[in-house]
C-alpha positions as CSV (number, residue, x, y, z in Angstrom):
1,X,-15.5,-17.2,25.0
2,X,-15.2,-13.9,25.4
3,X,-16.5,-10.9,22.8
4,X,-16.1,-7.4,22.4
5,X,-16.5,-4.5,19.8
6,X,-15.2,-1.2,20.1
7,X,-15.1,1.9,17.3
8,X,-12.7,4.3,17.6
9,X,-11.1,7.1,14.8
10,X,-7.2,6.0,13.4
11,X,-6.4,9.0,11.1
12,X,-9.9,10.9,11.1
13,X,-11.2,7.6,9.7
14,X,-13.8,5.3,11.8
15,X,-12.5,2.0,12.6
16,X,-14.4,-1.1,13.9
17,X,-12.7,-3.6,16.2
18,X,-13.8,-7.1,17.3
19,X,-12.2,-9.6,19.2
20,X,-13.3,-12.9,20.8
21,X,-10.6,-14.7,22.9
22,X,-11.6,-18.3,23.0
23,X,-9.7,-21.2,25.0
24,X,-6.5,-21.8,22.6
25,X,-7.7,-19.0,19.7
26,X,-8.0,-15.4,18.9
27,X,-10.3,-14.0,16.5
28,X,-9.7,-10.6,15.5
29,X,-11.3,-8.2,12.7
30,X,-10.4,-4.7,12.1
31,X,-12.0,-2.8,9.3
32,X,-12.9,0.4,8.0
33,X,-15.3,0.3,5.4
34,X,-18.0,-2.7,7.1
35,X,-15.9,-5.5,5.3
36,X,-13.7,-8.6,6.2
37,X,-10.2,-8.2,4.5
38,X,-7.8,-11.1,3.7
39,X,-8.3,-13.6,6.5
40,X,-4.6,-14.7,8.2
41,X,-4.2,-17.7,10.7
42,X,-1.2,-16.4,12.7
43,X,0.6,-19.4,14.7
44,X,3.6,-18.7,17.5
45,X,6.6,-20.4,15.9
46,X,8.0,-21.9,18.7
47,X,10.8,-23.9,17.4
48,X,11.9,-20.8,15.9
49,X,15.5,-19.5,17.6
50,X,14.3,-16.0,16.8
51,X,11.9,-14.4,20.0
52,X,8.2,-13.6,18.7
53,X,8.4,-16.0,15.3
54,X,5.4,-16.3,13.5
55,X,3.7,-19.2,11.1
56,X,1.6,-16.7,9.1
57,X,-0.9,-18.0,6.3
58,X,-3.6,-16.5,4.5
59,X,-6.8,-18.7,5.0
60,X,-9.0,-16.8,2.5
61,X,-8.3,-13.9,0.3
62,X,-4.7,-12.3,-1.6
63,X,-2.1,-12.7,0.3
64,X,-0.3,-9.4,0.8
65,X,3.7,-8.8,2.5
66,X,2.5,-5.1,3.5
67,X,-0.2,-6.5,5.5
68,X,1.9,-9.7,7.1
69,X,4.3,-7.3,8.1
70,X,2.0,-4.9,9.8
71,X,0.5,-8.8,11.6
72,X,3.2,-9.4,12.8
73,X,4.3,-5.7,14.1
74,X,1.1,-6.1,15.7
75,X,1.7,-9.8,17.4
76,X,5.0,-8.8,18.3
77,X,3.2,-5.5,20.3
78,X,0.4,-7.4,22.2
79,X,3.1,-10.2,23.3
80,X,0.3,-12.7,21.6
81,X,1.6,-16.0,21.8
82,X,-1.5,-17.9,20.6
83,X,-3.0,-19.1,17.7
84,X,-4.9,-16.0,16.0
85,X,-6.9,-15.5,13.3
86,X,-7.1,-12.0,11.9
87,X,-8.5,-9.4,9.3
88,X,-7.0,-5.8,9.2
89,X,-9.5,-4.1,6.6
90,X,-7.3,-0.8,6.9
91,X,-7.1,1.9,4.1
92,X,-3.0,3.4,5.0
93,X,-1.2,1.1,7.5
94,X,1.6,3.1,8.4
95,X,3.7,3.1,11.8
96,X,1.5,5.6,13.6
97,X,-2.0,3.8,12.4
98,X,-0.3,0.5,13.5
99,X,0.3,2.2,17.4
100,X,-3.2,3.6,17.5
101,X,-4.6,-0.4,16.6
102,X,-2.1,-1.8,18.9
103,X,-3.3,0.6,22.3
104,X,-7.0,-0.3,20.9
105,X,-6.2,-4.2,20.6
106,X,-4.4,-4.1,23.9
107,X,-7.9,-2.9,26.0
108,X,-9.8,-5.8,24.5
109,X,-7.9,-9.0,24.8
């Protein structure tokens, strides 16, 4: 297993980042105010004929199309192509905030 945290400023606001890579899993959390958001277990969809398909399901929490959009933007990014599970605890997800996660993301796993 391996675990790291990092902070770093999206839009002025301070945002938290952890990942821990295990053998066949990827836990990630990303938040902004100290609190878990809607937990998503992200599977590749390999029998999928479209490149970088996902399985996306929310495991605990309200499931939201804004946010399993901006998932899979991000999947589709860091070339992740295993299982995942994942919290973005983000206040505006636009295109620029989703770039700044995406560089951040891509030093830790």
């Amino acid at each position: 297993m391996n675990f790291k945290t990092v902070a770093a400023l999206l839009d002025g606001v301070h945002t938290d980042f952890v990942v821990s890579v295990f053998e066949d899993t990827i836990f990630i959390a990303i938040t902004q105010n100290s609190k878990l958001g809607t937990l998503y277990l992200v599977k590749p969809d390999f029998n999928s004929p479209e490149d970088q398909a996902y399985d996306i399901k929310a495991l605990f929490g309200r499931d939201d199309d804004k946010q399993t959009s901006s998932i899979v933007s991000l999947m589709r990014g860091l070339n992740i192509e295993c299982r995942t599970i994942i919290s973005l605890m983000i206040e505006n997800i636009n295109f620029r905030t989703l770039r700044a996660i995406q560089q951040v993301l891509s030093t830790l796993i």
